[in-house]
N, C-alpha and C positions, 0 to 999 in steps of 0.2 A: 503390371509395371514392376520392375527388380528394385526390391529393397537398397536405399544407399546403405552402407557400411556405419556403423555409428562407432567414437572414440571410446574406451574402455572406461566401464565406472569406477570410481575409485572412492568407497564410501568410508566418511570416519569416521574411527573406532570409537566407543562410546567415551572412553576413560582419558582420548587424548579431547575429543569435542569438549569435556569438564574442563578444561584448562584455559578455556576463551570465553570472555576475558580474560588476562590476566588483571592483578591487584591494580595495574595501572588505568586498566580500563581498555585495553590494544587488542587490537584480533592481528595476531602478528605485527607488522609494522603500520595497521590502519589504528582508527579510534584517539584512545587520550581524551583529555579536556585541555581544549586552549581556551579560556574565557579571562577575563578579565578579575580581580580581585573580588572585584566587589560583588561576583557571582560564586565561588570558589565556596564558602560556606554553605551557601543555599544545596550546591550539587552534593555536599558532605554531606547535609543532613538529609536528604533526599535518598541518596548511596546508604545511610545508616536506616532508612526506615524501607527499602528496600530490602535489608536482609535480616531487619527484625522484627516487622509488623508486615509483610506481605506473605512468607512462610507459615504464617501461626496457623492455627483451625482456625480461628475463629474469623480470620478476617476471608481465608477459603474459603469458611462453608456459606459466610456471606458472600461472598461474589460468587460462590455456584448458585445460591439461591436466587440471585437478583438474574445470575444470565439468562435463567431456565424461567421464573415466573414473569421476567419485564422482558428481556431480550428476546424471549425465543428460541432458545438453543435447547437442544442441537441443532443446527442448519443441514436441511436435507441435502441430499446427495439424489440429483438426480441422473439419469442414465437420457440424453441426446439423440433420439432412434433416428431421426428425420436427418439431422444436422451431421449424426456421423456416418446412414448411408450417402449423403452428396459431400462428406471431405474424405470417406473409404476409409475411415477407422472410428474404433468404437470411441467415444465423446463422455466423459462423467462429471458434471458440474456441479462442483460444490458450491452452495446455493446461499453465498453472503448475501446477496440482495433479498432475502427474505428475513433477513436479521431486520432489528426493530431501528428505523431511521433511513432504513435502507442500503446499507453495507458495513460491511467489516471496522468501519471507522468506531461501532459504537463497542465492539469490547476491549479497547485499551482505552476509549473515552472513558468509560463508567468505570472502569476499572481504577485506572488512577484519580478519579473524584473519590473514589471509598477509599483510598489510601490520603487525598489529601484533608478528607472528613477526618479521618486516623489520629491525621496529625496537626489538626485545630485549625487548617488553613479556610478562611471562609469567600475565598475567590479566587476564580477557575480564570488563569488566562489561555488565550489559545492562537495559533496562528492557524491561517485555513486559504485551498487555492480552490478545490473542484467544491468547496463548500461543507461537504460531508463530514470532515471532522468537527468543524465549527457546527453543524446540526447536531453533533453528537456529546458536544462539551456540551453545548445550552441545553439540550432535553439531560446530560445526567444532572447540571446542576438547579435545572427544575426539579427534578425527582429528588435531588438530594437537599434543596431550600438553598443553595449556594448562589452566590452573584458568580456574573460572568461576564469579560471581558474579549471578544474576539476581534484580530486582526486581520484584515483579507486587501490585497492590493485591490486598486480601482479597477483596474480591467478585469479582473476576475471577478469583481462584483456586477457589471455588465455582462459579462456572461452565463454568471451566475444566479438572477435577479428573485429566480424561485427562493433556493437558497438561506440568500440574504433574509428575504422575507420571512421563511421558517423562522431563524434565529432570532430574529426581532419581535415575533409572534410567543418562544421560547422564557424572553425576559432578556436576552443579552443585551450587551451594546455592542454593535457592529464598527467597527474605526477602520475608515477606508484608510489603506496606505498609495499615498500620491510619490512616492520617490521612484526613482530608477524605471523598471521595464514593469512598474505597479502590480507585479506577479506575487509567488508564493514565495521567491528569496527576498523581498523587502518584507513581506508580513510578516518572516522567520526573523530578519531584524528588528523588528518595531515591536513585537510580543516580550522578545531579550530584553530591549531598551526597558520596557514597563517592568521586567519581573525584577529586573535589576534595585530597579526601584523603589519594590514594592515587596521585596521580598521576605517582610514579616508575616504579613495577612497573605497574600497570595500564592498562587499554587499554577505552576506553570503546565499543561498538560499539552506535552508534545504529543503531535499526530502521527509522524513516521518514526521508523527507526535509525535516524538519523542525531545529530547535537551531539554534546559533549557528556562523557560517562556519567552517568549509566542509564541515561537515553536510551540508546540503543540498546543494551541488553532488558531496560523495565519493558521496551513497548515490544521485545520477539517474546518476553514472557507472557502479559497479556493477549498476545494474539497468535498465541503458539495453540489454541483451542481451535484452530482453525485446521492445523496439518492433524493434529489428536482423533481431534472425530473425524475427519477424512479418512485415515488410515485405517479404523475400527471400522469404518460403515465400507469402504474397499473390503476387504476381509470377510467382514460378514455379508455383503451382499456379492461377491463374487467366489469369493476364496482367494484371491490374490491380493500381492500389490498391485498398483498401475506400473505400465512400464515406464513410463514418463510425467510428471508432473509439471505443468507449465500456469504461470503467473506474471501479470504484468510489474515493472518494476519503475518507480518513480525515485521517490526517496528507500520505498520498499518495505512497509510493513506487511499488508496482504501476503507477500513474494516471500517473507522472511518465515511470517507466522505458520504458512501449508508448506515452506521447504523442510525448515527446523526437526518435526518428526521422523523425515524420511533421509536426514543427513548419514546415518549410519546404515541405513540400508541400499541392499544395492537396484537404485531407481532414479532413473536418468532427470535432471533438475533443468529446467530452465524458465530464465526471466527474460521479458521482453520489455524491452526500453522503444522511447518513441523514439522514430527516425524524423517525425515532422514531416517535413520537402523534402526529406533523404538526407543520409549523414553527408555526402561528396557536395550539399548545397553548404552547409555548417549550419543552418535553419531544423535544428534537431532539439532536444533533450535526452541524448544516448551519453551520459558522462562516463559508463562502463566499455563503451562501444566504439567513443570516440572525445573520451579526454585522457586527462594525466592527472598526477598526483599532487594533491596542495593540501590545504588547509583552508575546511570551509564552517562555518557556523559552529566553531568547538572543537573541530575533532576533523584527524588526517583523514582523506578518503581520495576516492575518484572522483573530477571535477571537470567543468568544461570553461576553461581561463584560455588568456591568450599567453605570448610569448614573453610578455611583462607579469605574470601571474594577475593580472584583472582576472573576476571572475567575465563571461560571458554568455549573455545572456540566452537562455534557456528557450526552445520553443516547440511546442505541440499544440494542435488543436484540441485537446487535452487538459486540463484546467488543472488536474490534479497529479497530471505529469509533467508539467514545465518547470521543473526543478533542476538548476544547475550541476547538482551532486546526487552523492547516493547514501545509502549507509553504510559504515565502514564494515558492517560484518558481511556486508553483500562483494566490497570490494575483495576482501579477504578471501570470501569462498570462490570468486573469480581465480585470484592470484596462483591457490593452488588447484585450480583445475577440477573442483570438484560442482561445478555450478556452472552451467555452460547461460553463457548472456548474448543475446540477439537483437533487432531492433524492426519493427514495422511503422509504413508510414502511416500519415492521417487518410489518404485513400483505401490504405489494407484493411485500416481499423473500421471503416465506415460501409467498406463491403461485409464483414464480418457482421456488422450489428444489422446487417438488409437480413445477411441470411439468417441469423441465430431469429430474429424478430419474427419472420416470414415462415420458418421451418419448427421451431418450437414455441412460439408465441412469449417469449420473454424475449424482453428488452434489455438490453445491457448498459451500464457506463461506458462509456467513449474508454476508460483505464481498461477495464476488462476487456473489451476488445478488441485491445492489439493482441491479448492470450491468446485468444481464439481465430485473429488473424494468420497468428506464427503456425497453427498448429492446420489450418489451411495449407497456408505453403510449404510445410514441411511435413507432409501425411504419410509419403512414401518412405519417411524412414523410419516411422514408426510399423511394428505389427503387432503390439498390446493393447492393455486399456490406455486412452490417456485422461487423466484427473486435470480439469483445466480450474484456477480459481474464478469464478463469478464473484468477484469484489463486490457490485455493487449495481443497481438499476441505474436506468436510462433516463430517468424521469426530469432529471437534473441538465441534461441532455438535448432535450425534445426540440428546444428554439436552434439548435445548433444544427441536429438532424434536421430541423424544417429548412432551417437556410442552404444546408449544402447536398441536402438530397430531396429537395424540390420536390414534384409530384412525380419522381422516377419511382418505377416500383417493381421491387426486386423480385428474379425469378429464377429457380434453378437451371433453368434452361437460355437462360439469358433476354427473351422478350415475353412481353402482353402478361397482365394478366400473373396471379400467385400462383408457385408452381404445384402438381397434383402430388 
């Protein structure tokens, strides 16, 4: 089958990529902080110990040491032999599900607990939808003796009941959020409401790269270990780049952290947003795919609001992608064309996870994959490696997979039986 035609890369240059943010905290016209006063200090001093206690050695060589003897890192890179003979191109999965908690969630968790250990704070609050971050604030602040406060809307904690359970096994306190669509945009409010505060003692550790500066840039720092070792284990286990890197995109850290290494080089980027029911239903979570521009939790970005600017409520079978907005530095890398963004539905994603299960014996997150659904349907335009992110297992998963994939059982060939 003839290759499609792919749009030209356009990688940036290292010296202009230094310049974003700027001092205001904007990736061109996205980002800023819109918060309220009484949060305005907090983000200050947070922005001051950002660029004076996370650069130093010493607080480095403690967070290499804690990723490498608790976390687990480096996360392997595996090569997909099964998976990429039945999608016709070669498959390399960077293997965040083997990180310790079970995804990518836990090195900006742990991460900013050692910074807010740094800076005397002795309680971790946190908002959480697919749960994984909330597992991963309550185990660093076990490890670190820190109290922890997580918020998670109620429907996501019916979905999420494993979860929950971890974290309350952890030491945390779990606080259902009962307002609005009970999702991860009310727990994103109700953690604010708390830090606001409480903001002497407590130490707000956001999950995505999303909020009001320097959110977004703390959490592509913490989880920029993601594209770092991707890019050295490409290399050295192949000799190339990948032609393509692809990662699913919610709020977006996964998505930001394996883009971020490869932004100046030339290797095609893309995020996959959930389409839900399909974008033409408006039963989506694709705010890159299919909203406009507002102002959501702090800071300008892509959002999915109506024609009053309400926000509008978010949807994927997806726990950890039903988020209304995105991060501003994802919308940014949209805006100039350097980050191409796509969207699969909850059926794309749930084929993906029969095959990737059935053909390599890992299970994935429902977030991961839509990656691996896009890169399904769009195989023919690739003819290089593709590096897809594995954010995270499936385990979290499993009651959602038992409800909507019954006792069907997946087959490369389409009937009976695993395929040979």
């Amino acid at each position: 089958m003839a290759k499609t035609k792919n749009q030209p890369i356009r990688p940036i240059p290292p010296e202009e990529l230094r310049r974003y943010p700027d001092e205001q905290g904007r990736f061109g016209p996205y980002g800023g902080r819109f918060v309220p006063e009484t949060l305005m200090q907090a983000l200050m001093e947070l922005e001051e110990a950002m660029r004076t206690i996370v650069p130093t050695p010493s607080f480095q060589d403690r967070l290499r040491q804690v990723l490498a003897d608790y976390v687990g890192r480096p996360t392997p890179l595996s090569y997909a032999s099964r998976l990429s003979a039945h999608y016709g191109v070669d498959v390399y999965l960077k293997r965040e599900d083997l990180a310790h908690t079970g995804a990518h969630k836990i090195n900006n968790a742990l991460a900013q607990a050692l910074l807010a250990e740094r800076m005397g704070k002795r309680r971790l609050v946190a908002e959480t939808g697919a749960g994984q971050h909330g597992v991963a604030t309550a185990t660093a602040a076990a490890y670190l003796g820190l109290a922890c406060t997580v918020f998670m809307g109620e429907e996501d904690m019916k979905r999420q009941a494993l979860n929950v359970f971890r974290m309350q096994l952890l030491g945390a306190e779990v606080v259902p959020v009962r307002s609005g669509t009970r999702t991860l945009k009310e727990a994103v409010n109700e953690a604010l409401r708390y830090w606001s505060a409480h903001v002497d003692e407590a130490f707000y550790v956001l999950g995505s790269a999303v909020g009001p500066h320097p959110y977004p840039v703390l959490v592509r720092t913490f989880q920029r270990v993601i594209g770092d070792e991707a890019r050295a284990q490409m290399l050295s286990t192949i000799g190339r780049l990948p032609e393509v890197v692809v990662a699913s995109v919610g709020g977006g850290s996964n998505s930001i952290g394996i883009f971020y290494p490869f932004l100046s080089d030339p290797v095609r980027l893309i995020g996959v947003e959930a389409a839900g029911l399909g974008i033409e239903t408006g039963r989506h979570a694709a705010a890159l795919s299919g909203g406009s521009e507002g102002v959501l939790h702090g800071a300008r970005t892509m959002m999915l609001q109506d024609a009053y600017g309400h926000i509008r409520p978010a949807y994927s079978l997806s726990a950890g992608l039903d988020y209304p907005g995105v991060g501003p530095e994802h919308a940014w890398l949209k805006s100039i064309g350097r980050v191409e963004y796509v969207a699969v539905t909850d059926d794309e994603a749930l084929e993906a996870v029969e095959a990737l299960t059935a053909l390599e014996g890992i299970l994935p997150a429902l977030e991961s994959a839509h990656a691996l659904a896009y890169v399904q349907k769009a195989a023919e335009r690739f003819t290089g490696p593709v590096l897809v992110s594995l954010s995270g297992r499936g385990d979290k998963d499993v009651e959602t997979y038992r409800h909507r994939l019954g006792k069907r059982i997946w087959t490369s060939e389409g009937s009976g039986g695993h395929g040979a």
